[in-house]
ZAMARGU-4260 file (C-alpha; in steps of 0.2 Angstrom, whole numbers, plus 5000, padded with zeros to 4 digits):
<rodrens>
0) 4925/5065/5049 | 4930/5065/5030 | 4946/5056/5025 | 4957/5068/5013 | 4959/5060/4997
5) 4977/5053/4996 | 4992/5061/4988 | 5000/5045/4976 | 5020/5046/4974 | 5027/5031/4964
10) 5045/5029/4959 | 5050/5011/4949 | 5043/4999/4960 | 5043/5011/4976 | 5027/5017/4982
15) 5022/5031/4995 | 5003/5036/4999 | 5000/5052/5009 | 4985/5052/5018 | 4985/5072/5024
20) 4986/5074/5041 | 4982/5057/5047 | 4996/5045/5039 | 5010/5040/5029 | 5014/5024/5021
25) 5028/5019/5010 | 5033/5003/5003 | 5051/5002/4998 | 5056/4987/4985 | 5070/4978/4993
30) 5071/4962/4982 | 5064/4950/4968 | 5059/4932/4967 | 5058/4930/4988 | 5048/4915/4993
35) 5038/4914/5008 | 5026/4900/5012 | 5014/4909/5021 | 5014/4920/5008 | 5009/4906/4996
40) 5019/4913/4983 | 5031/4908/4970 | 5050/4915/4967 | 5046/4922/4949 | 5031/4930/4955
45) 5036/4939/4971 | 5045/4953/4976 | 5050/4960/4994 | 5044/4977/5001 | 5049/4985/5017
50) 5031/4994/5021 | 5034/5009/5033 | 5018/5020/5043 | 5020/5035/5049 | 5010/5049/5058
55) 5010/5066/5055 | 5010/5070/5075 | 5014/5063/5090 | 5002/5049/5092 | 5012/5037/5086
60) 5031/5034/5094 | 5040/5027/5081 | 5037/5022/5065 | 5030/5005/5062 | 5039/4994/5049
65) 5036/4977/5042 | 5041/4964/5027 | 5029/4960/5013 | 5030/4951/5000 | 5018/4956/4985
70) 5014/4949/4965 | 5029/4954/4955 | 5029/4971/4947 | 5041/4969/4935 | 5027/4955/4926
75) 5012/4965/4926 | 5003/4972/4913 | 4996/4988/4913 | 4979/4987/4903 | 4975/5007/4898
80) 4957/5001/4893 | 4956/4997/4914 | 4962/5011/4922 | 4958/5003/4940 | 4969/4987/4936
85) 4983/4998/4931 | 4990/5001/4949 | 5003/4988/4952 | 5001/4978/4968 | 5009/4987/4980
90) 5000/5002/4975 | 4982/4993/4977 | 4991/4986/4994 | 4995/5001/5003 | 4980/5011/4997
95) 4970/5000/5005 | 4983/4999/5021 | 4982/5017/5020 | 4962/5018/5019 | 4961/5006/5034
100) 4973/5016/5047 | 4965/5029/5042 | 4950/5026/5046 | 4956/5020/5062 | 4965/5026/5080
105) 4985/5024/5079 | 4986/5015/5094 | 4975/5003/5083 | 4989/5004/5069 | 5001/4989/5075
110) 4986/4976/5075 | 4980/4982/5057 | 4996/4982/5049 | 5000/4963/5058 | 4983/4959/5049
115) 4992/4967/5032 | 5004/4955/5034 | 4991/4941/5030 | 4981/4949/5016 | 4976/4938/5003
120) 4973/4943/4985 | 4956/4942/4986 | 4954/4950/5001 | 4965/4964/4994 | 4954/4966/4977
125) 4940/4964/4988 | 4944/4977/4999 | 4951/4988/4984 | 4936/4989/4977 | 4927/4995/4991
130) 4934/5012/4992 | 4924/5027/4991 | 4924/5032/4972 | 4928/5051/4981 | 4942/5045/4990
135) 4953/5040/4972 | 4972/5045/4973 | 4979/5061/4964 | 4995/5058/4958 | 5009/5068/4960
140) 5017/5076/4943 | 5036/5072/4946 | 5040/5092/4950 | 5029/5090/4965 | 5036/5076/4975
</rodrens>
């Protein structure tokens, strides 16, 4: 089965990725300058998202939601010479999230996203770059969101 390419909406620091009929997910920015141990981070360089997933259909019950704390997007810098390192963050973060469930069942989807929680950064780049070149996003022009 071939994954549909991902429709990209991003609004300030608020990120949704549509997966056509097979999952939503959107990370909400909630707060700056969080610190979190486990997430190794410092207060200037992290900021709070609220990630939601959602089916399409009926497979999944309810919604799964969960915090995350991500590199600040307020201090990065977009390089136009690099198109790939222009996403911010959560952008790259929930591509990847979204690549991952998917590519999986959604009675799979709690585990993954408890994974997610944990990603590193080089896990995240790592995994990043091992999307299929075919499945990039399209972003949405700001009529069509």
């Amino acid at each position: 089965m071939r994954i549909p390419r991902p429709l990209v909406a991003v609004h300030g620091e608020d990120v949704d990725v549509e997966v056509p009929g097979a999952v939503t997910v959107r990370a909400t920015y909630l707060s700056e300058g969080l610190f979190d141990e486990r997430a190794g981070g410092d207060p200037e360089e992290e900021d709070l998202y609220e990630v939601e997933v959602t089916h399409p259909g009926e497979l999944l019950l309810q919604s799964i939601t969960f915090p995350r704390l991500l590199p600040a997007s307020a201090a990065w810098q977009h390089d136009e010479d690099e198109p790939a390192m222009s996403q911010l963050p959560v952008e790259r973060f929930v591509l990847v999230l979204a690549w991952d469930l998917a590519n999986a069942h959604p009675s799979n989807w709690c585990r993954i996203c408890e994974a997610a929680r944990g990603w590193d950064s080089w896990m995240l780049e790592d995994a990043f770059s091992r999307l299929p070149p075919d499945w990039t996003p399209q972003d949405l022009l700001p009529d069509e969101d």
